[in-house]
C-alpha atoms as a printed R data frame, in Angstrom:
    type eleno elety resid chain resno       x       y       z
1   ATOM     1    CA   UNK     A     1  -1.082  24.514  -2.326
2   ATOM     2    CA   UNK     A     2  -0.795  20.744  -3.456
3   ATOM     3    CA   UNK     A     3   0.360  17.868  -1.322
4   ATOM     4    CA   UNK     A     4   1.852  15.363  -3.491
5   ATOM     5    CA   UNK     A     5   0.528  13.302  -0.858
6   ATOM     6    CA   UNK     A     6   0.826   9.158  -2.278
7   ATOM     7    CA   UNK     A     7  -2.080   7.194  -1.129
8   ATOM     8    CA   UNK     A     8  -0.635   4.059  -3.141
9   ATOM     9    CA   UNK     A     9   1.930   3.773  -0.440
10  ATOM    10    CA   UNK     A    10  -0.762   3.233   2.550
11  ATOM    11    CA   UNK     A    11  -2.546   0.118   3.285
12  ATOM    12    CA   UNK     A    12  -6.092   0.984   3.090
13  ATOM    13    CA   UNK     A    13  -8.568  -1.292   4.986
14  ATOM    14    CA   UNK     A    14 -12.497  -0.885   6.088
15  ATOM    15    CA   UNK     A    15 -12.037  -2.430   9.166
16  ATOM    16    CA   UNK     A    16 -10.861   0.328  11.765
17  ATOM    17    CA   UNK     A    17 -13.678   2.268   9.726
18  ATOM    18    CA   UNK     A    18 -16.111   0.134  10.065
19  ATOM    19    CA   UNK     A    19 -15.774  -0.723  13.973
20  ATOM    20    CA   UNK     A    20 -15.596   2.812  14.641
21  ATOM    21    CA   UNK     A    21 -18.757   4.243  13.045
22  ATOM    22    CA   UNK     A    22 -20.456   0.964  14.402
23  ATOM    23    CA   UNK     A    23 -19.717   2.413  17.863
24  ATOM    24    CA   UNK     A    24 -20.341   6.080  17.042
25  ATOM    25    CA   UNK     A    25 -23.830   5.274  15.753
26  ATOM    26    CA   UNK     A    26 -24.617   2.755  18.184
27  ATOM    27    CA   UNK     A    27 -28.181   4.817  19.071
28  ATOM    28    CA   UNK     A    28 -28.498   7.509  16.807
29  ATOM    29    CA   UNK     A    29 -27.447   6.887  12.901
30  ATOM    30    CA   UNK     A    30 -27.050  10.004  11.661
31  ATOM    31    CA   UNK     A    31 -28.527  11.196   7.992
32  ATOM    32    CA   UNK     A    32 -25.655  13.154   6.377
33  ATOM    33    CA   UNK     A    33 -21.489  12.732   6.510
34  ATOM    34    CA   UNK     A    34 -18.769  15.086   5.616
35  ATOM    35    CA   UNK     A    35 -15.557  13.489   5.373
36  ATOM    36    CA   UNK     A    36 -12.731  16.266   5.140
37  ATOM    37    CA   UNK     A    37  -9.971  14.886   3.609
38  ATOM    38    CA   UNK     A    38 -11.750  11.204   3.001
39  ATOM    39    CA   UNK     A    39  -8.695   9.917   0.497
40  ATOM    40    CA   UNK     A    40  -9.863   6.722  -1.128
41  ATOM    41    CA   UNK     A    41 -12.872   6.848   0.732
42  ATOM    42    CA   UNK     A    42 -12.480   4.433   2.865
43  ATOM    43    CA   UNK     A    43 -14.799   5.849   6.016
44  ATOM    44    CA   UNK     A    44 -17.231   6.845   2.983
45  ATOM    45    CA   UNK     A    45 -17.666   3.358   2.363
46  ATOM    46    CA   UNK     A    46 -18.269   1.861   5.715
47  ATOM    47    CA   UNK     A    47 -20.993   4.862   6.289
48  ATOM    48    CA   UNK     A    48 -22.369   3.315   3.309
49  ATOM    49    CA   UNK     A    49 -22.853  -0.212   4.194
50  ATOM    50    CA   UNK     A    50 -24.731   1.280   7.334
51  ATOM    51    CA   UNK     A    51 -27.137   3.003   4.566
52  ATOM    52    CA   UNK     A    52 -25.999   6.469   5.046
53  ATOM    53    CA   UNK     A    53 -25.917   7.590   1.570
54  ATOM    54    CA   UNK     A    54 -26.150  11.480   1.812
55  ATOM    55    CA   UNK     A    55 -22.334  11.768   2.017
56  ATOM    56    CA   UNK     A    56 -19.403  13.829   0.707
57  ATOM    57    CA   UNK     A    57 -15.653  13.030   0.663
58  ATOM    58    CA   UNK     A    58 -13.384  16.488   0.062
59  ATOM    59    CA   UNK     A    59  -9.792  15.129  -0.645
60  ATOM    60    CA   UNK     A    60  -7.221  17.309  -1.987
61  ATOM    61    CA   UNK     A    61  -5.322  14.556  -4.315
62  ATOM    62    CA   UNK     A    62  -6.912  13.434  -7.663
63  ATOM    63    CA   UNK     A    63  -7.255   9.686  -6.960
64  ATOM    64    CA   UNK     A    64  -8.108   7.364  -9.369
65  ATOM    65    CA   UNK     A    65 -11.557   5.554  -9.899
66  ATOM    66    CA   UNK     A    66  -9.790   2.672  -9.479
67  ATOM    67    CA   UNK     A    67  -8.404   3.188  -5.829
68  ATOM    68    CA   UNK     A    68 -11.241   4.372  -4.291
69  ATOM    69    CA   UNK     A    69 -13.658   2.302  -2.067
70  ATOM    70    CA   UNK     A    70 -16.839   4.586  -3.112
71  ATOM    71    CA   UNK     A    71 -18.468   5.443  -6.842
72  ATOM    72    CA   UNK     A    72 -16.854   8.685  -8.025
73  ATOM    73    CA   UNK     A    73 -19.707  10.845  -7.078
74  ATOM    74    CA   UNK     A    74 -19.302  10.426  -3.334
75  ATOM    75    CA   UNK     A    75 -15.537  12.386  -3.619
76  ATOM    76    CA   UNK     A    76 -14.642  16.356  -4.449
77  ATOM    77    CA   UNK     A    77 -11.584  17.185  -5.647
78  ATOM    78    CA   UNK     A    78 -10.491  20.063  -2.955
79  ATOM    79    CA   UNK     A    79  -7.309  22.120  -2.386
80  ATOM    80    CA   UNK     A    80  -8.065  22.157   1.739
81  ATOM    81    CA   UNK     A    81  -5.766  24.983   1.939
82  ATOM    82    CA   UNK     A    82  -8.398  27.648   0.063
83  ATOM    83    CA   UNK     A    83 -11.318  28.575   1.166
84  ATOM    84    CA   UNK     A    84 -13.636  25.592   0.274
85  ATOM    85    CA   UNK     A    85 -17.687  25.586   1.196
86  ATOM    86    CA   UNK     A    86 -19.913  22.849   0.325
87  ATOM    87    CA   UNK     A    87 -22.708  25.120   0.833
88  ATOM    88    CA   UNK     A    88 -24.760  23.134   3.244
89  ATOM    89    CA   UNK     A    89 -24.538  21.357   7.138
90  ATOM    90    CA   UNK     A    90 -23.944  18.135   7.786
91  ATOM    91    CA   UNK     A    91 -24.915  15.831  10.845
92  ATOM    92    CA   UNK     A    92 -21.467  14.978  11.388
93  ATOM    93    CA   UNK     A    93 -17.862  15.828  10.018
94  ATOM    94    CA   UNK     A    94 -15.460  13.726   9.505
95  ATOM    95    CA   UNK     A    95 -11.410  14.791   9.674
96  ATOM    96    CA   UNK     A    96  -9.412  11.893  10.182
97  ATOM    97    CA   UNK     A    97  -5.254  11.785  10.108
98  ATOM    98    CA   UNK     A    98  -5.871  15.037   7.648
99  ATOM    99    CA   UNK     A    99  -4.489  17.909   9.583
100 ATOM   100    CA   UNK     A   100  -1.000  17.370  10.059
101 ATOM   101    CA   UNK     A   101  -0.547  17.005   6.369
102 ATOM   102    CA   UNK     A   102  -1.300  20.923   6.275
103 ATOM   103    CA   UNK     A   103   1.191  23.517   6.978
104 ATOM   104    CA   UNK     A   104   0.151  25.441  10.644
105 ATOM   105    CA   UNK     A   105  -0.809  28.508   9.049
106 ATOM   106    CA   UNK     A   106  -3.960  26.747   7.874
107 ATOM   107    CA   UNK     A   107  -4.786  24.836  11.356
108 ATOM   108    CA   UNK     A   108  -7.292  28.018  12.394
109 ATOM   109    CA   UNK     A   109  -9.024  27.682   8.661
110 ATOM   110    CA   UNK     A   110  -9.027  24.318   9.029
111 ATOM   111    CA   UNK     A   111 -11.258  23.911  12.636
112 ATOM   112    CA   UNK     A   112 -13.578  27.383  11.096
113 ATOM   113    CA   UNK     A   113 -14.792  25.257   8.135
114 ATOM   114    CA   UNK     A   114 -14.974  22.117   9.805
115 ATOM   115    CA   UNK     A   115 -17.524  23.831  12.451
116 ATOM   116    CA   UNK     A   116 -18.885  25.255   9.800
117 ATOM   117    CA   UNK     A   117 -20.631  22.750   8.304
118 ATOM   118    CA   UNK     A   118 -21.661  20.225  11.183
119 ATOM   119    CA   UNK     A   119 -21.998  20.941  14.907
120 ATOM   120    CA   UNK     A   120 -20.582  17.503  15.687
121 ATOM   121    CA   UNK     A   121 -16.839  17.086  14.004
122 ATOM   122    CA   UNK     A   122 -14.683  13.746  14.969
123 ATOM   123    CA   UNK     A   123 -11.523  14.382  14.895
124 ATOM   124    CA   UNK     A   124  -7.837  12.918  14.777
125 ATOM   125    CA   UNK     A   125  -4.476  14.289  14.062
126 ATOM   126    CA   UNK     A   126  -1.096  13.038  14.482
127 ATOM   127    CA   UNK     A   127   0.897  13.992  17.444
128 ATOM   128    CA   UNK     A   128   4.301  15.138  17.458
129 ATOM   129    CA   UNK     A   129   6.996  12.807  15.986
130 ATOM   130    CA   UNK     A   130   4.370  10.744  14.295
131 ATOM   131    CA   UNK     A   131   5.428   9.560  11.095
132 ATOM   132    CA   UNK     A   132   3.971   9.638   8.065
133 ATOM   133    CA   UNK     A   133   3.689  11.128   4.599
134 ATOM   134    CA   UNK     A   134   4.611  15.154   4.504
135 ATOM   135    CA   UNK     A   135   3.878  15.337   8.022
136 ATOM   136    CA   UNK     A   136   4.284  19.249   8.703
137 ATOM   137    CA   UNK     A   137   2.246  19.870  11.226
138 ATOM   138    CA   UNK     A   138   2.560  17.155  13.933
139 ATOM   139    CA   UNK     A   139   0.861  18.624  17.025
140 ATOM   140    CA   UNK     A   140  -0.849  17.011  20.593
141 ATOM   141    CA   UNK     A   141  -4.033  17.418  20.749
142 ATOM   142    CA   UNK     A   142  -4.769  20.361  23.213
143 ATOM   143    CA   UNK     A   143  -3.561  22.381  19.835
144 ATOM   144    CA   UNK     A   144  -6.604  21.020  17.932
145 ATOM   145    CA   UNK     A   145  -9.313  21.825  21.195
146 ATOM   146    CA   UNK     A   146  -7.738  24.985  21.720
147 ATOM   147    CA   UNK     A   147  -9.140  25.574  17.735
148 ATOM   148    CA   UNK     A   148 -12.305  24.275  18.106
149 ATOM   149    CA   UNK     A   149 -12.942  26.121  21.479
150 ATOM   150    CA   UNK     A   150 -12.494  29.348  19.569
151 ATOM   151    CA   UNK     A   151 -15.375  28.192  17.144
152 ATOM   152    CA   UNK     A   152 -17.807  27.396  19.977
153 ATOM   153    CA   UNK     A   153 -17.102  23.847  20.554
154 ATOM   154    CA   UNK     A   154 -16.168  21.699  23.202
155 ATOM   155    CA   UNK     A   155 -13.953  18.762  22.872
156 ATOM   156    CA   UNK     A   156 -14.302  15.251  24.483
157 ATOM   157    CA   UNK     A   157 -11.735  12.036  24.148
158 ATOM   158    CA   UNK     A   158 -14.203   9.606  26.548
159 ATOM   159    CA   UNK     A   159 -14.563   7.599  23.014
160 ATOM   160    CA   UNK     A   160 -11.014   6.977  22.183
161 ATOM   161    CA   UNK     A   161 -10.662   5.134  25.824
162 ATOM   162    CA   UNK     A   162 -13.732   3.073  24.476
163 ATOM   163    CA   UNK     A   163 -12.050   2.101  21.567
164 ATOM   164    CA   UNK     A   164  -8.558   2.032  23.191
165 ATOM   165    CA   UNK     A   165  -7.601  -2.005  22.815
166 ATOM   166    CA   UNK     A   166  -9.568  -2.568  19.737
167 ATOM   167    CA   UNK     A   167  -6.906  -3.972  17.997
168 ATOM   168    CA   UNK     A   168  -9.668  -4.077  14.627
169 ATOM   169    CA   UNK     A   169  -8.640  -0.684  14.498
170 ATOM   170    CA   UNK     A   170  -5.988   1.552  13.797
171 ATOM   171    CA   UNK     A   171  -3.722   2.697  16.336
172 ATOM   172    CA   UNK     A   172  -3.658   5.718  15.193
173 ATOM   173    CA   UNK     A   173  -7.217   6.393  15.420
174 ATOM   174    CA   UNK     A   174  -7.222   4.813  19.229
175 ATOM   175    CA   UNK     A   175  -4.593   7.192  20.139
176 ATOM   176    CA   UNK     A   176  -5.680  10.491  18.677
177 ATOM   177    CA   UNK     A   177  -9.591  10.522  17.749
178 ATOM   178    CA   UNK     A   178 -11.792  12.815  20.062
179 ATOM   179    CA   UNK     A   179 -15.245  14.459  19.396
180 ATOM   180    CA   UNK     A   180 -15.855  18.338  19.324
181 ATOM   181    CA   UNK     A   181 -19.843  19.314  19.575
182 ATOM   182    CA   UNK     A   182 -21.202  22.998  19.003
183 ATOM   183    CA   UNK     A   183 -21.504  23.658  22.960
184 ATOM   184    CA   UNK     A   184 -20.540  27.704  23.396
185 ATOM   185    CA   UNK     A   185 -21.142  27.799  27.280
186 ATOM   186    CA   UNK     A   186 -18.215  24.624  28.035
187 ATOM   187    CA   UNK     A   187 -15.830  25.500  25.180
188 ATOM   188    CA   UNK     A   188 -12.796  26.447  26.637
189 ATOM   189    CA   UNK     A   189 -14.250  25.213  30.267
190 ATOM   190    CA   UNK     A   190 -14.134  21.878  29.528
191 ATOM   191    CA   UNK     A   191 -10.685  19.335  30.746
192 ATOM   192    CA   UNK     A   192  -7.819  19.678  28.058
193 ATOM   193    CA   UNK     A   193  -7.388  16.394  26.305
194 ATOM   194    CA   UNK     A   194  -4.014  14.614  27.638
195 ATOM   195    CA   UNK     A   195  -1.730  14.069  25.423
196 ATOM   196    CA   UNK     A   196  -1.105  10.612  25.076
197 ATOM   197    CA   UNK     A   197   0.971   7.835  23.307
198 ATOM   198    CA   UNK     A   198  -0.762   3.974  22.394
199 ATOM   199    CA   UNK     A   199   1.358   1.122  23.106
200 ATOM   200    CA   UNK     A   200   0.583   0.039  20.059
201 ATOM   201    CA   UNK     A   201   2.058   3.186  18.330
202 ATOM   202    CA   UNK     A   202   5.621   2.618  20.044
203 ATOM   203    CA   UNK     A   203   6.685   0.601  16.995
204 ATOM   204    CA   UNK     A   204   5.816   3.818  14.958
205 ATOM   205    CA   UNK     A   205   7.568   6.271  17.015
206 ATOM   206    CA   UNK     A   206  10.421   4.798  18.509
207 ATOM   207    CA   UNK     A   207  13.561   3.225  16.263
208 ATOM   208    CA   UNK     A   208  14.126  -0.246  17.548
209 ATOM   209    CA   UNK     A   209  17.463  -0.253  19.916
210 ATOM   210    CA   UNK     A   210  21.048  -0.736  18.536
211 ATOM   211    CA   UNK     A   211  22.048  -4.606  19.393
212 ATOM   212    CA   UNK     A   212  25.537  -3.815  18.221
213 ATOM   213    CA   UNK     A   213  26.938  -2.628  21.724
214 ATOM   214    CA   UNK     A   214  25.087  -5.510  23.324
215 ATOM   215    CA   UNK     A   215  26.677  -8.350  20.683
216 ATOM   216    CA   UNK     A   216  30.242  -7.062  20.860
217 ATOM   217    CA   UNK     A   217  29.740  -7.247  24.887
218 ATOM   218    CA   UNK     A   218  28.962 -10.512  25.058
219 ATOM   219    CA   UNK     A   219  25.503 -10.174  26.271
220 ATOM   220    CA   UNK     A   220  23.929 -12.289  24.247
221 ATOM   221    CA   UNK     A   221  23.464 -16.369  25.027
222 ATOM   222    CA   UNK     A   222  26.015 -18.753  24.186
223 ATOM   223    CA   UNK     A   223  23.618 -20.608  21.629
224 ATOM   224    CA   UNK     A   224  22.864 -17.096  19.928
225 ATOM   225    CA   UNK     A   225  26.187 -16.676  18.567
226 ATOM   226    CA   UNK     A   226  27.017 -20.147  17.609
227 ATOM   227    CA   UNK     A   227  23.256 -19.750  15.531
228 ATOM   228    CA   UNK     A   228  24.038 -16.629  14.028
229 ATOM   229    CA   UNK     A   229  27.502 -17.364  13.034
230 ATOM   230    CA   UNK     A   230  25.873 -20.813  11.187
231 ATOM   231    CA   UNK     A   231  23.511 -18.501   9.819
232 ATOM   232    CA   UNK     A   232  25.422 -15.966   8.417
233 ATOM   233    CA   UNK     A   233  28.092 -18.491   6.983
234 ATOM   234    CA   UNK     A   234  25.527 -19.930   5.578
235 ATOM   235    CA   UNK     A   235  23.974 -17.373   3.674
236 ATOM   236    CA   UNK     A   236  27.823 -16.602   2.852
237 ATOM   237    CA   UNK     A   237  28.280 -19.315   1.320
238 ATOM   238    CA   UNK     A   238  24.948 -19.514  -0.710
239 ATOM   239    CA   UNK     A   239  25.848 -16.173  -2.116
240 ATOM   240    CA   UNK     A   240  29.644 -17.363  -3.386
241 ATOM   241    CA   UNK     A   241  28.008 -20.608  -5.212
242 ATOM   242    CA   UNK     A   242  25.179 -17.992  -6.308
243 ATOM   243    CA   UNK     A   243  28.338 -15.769  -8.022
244 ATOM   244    CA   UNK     A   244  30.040 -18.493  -9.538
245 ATOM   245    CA   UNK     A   245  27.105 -20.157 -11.324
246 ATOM   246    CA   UNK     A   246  26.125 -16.695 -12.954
247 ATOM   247    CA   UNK     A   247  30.156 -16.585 -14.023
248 ATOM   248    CA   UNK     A   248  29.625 -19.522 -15.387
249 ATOM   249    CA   UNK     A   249  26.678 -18.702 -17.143
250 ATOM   250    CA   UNK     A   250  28.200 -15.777 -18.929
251 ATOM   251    CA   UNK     A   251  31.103 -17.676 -20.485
């Protein structure tokens, strides 16, 4: 299967990625990286101004040399939805924002590789009525730990309320990311992962309010409509003169 996912419509930054591994690694750096579904390599690259340099970025859309963050060698071309091995273990996974972009019928694959090939994965997905790019499988995250319990793992989200009002970092990431580690005897025992919605993300998921109903109520201030009616003759006006002088310069 192929996403036609666009990764020239997202603002990439290093800065989310940056304070985030910074606080991961805090005291213990680990040697190896596996970033499942690493798009322009943007997590790559911060791991590699902290000198980890045995890394590899799986991303299942061909992106250009010139929009990624990391020398081509660092990222695979990958169809996530086939049954994909790198053929070694890692020290830590990454899968980051990734799994929602696959239809459900692949969530199960999905958590079996990622446990696979580390026995610590960090992990974020978007929650229901997140928006975003081919979002298909939007889901809280008690789906995800439910996955990774079945693999032997046990799933913890005390690091997201360490990052929570880091504003250097996605809100996306503060609102979803939680850490699964190879534990068999507390998988399944351990406390379900709320399900929870940032502040910051309101903006995201919520449509701002009608002010229609309010306006033709009279609920606004005096000065308000006296402003807006300036304004709006205003720009009236500026786009009359704009249609006569093109009129007149097509004669």
């Amino acid at each position: 299967m192929t996403v036609n996912y666009q990764h020239s419509d997202d603002i990439w930054k290093l800065d989310g990625a940056r304070v985030v591994l910074a606080c991961l690694f805090a005291t213990h750096k680990p040697q190896s990286i596996l970033d499942v579904g690493c798009g322009p390599g943007t997590w790559l690259a911060a791991a590699l101004e902290m000198g980890i340099t045995d890394l590899i970025g799986l991303e299942g859309v061909d992106i250009t040399s010139e929009m990624r963050f990391v020398p081509d060698q660092y990222i695979r071309l990958q169809d996530l939805t086939t049954d994909w091995n790198v053929a070694r273990r890692f020290d830590i996974a990454l899968c980051l924002e990734v799994a929602e972009h696959l239809d459900a019928c692949h969530s199960d694959e999905l958590i079996t590789k990622l446990t696979a090939h580390a026995n610590t994965v960090v992990f974020a997905a978007a929650i229901p009525g997140q928006p975003g790019y081919h979002h298909v499988n939007c889901q809280w995250p008690a789906y995800w730990q439910a996955r990774f319990n079945a693999c032997g793992f046990a799933c913890y989200d005390t690091f997201r309320w360490q990052i929570w009002q880091d504003t250097r970092i996605e809100p996306w990431y503060r609102q979803n990311l939680f850490i699964a580690t190879a534990e068999p005897s507390k998988a399944s025992h351990e406390e379900r992962i709320r399900p929870v919605i940032h502040p910051d993300m309101l903006r995201y998921l919520t449509p701002p309010p009608d002010p229609t109903p309010g306006i033709k109520n009279g609920d606004m201030q005096t000065g308000w409509y006296f402003h807006t009616l300036v304004q709006a003759m205003a720009a009236k006006t500026r786009r009359r003169v704009s249609r006569i002088v093109r009129s007149i310069n097509l004669r």
